[in-house]
C-alpha positions as CSV (number, residue, x, y, z in Angstrom):
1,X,10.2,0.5,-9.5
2,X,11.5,3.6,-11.9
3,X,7.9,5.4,-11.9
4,X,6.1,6.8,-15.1
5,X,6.4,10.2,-15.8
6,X,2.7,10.8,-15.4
7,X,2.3,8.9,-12.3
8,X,-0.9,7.2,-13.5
9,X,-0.6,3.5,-12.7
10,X,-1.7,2.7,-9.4
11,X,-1.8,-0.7,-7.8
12,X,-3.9,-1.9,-5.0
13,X,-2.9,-5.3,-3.4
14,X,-4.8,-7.3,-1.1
15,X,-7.8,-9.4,-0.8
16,X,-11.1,-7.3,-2.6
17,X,-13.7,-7.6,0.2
18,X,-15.0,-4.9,2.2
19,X,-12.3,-4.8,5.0
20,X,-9.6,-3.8,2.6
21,X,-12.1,-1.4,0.9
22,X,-11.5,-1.5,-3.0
23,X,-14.6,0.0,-3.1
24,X,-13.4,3.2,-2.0
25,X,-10.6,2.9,-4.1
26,X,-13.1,2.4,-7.0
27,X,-15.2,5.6,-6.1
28,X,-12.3,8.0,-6.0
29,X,-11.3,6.8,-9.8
30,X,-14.6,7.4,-10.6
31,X,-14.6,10.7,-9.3
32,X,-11.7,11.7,-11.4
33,X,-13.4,11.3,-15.1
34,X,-10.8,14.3,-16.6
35,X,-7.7,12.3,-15.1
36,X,-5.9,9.6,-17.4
37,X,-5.1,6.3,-14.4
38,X,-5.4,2.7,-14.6
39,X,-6.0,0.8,-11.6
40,X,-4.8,-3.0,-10.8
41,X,-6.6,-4.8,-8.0
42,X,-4.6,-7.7,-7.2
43,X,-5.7,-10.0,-4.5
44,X,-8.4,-13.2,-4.4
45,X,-11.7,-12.5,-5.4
46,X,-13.5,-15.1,-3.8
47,X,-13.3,-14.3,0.0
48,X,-16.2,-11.9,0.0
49,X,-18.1,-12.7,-3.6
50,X,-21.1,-10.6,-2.5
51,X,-18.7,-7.2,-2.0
52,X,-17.0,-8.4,-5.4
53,X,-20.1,-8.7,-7.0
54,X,-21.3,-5.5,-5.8
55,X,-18.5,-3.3,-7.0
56,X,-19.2,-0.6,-9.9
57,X,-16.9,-2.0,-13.3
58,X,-14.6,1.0,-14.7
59,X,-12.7,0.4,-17.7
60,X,-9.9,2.0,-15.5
61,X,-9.8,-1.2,-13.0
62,X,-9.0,-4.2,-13.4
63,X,-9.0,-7.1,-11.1
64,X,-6.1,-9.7,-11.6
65,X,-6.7,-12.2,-8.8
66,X,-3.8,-13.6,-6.7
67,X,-0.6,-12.8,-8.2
68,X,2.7,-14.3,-6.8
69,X,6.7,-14.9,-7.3
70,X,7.7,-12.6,-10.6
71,X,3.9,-11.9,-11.8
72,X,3.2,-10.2,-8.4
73,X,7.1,-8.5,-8.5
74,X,6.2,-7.4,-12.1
75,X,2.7,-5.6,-10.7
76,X,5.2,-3.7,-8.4
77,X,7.6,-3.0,-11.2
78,X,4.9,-1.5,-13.2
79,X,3.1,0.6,-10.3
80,X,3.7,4.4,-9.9
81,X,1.2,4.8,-6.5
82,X,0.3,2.0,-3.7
83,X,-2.9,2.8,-3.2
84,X,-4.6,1.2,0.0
85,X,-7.6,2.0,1.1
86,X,-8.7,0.1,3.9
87,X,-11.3,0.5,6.6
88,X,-9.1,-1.6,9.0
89,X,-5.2,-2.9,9.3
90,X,-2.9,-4.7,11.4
91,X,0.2,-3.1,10.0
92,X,0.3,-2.9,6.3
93,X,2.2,-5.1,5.1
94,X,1.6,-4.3,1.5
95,X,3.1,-0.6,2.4
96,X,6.2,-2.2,3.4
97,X,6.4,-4.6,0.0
98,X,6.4,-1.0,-1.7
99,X,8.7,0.8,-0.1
100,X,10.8,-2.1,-0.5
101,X,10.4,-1.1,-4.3
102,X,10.8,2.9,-3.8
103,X,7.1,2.8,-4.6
104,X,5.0,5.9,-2.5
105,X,2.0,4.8,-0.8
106,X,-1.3,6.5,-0.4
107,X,-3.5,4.8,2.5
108,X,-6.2,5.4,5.3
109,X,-4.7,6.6,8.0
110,X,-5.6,3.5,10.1
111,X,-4.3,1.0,12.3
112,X,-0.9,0.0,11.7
113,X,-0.3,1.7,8.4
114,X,0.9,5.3,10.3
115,X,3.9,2.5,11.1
116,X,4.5,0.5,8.2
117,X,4.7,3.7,6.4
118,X,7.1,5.4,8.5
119,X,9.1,8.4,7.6
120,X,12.3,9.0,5.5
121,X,15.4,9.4,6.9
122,X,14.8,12.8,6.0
123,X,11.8,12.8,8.5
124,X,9.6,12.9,5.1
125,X,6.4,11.0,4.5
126,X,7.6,8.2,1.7
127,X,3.1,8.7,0.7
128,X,-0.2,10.1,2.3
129,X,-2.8,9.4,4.8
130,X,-5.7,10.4,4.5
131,X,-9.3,9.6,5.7
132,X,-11.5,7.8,3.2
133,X,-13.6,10.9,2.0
134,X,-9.8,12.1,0.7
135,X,-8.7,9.4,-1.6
136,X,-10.0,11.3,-4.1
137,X,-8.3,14.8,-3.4
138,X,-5.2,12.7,-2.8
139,X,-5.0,11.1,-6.3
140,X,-5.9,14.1,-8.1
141,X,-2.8,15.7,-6.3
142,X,-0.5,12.7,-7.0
143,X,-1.8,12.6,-11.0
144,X,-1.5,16.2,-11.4
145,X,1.6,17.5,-9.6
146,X,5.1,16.4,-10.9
147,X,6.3,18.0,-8.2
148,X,4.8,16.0,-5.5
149,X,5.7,12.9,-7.3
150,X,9.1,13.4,-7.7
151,X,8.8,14.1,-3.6
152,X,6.8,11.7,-2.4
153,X,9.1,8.9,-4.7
154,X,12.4,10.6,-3.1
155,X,11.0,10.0,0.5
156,X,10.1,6.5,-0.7
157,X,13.3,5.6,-2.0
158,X,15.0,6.9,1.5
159,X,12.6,4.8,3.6
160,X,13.5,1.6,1.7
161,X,17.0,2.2,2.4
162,X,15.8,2.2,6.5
163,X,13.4,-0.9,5.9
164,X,15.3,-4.0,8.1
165,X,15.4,-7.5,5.8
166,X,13.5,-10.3,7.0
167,X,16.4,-12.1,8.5
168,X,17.0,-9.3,11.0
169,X,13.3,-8.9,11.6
170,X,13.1,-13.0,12.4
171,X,16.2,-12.5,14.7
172,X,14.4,-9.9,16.8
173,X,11.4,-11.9,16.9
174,X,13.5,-15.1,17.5
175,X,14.8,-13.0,20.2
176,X,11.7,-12.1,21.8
177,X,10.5,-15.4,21.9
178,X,13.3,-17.1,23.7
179,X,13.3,-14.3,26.4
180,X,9.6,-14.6,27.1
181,X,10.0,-18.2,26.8
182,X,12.5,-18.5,29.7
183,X,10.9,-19.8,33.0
184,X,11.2,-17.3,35.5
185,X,12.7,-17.6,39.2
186,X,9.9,-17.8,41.7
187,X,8.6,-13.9,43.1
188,X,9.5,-12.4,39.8
């Protein structure tokens, strides 16, 4: 994904319910009124329809539904900023579908996303973490400095050259399964 100049689309991908937390996403956009962004949600919108119902409407968000195959690749193409802002996660694997892309991330700092993230081989952050009350301070940073884009979206574009393809990841796994699958000799 080339990246705008002004850095201002940001893309949030995953299910809109309260785990995944759209909702902060939502109130730091709304807590930048003097900042041009736009803001695609793309994920289903019927797992949790009170939390969907419940979220404030800004004309600078827009919720797509599930995309897949070249309209979800065309969401990426189009994003400047991951933005995921989750109360809980696993890994992340969104964060690893954008740095795929060269795409810099900003997330909560929790679970697994300190891992999908990863560094550069630099040993640069390829996005930030932050704690929820920061999403806001983070995107006024990422909308207003130039400089931090152009950083953040270098680091991002050395991480996906470190990112392993799916068919080494399966043998690994593959790997792992036979091993622990093997009966073991008695007293082991």
């Amino acid at each position: 994904a080339p990246g705008s100049p002004a850095g201002d689309r940001l893309l949030c991908v995953g299910a809109v319910t309260r785990v995944k937390g759209q909702d902060r996403l939502v109130a730091a956009v709304a807590e930048l009124p003097d900042l041009a962004c736009r803001c695609l949600c793309v994920g289903p919108l019927d797992r949790d329809p009170a939390f969907v119902a419940g979220l404030p409407r800004l004309d600078r968000v827009r919720y797509a539904g599930p995309l897949t195959g070249r309209r979800l690749a065309a969401a990426y193409a189009a994003a400047d900023l991951l933005v995921l802002p989750s109360r809980t996660e696993a890994y992340g694997m969104v964060v690893t579908e954008a740095l795929a892309r060269g795409i810099p991330v900003l997330a909560t700092a929790v679970g697994g996303v300190t891992e999908a993230l990863g560094r550069a081989p630099d040993g640069s952050l390829p996005g930030m973490l932050v704690e929820p009350a920061g999403l806001a301070a983070a995107l006024r940073c990422w909308l207003t400095d130039p400089g931090l884009r152009a950083q953040l979206r270098a680091s991002a574009q050395g991480r996906r050259d470190t990112l392993g393809s799916w068919t080494i990841t399966a043998r690994r796994v593959a790997a792992v399964l036979a091993e622990v699958s093997q009966p073991h000799p008695a007293g082991r």
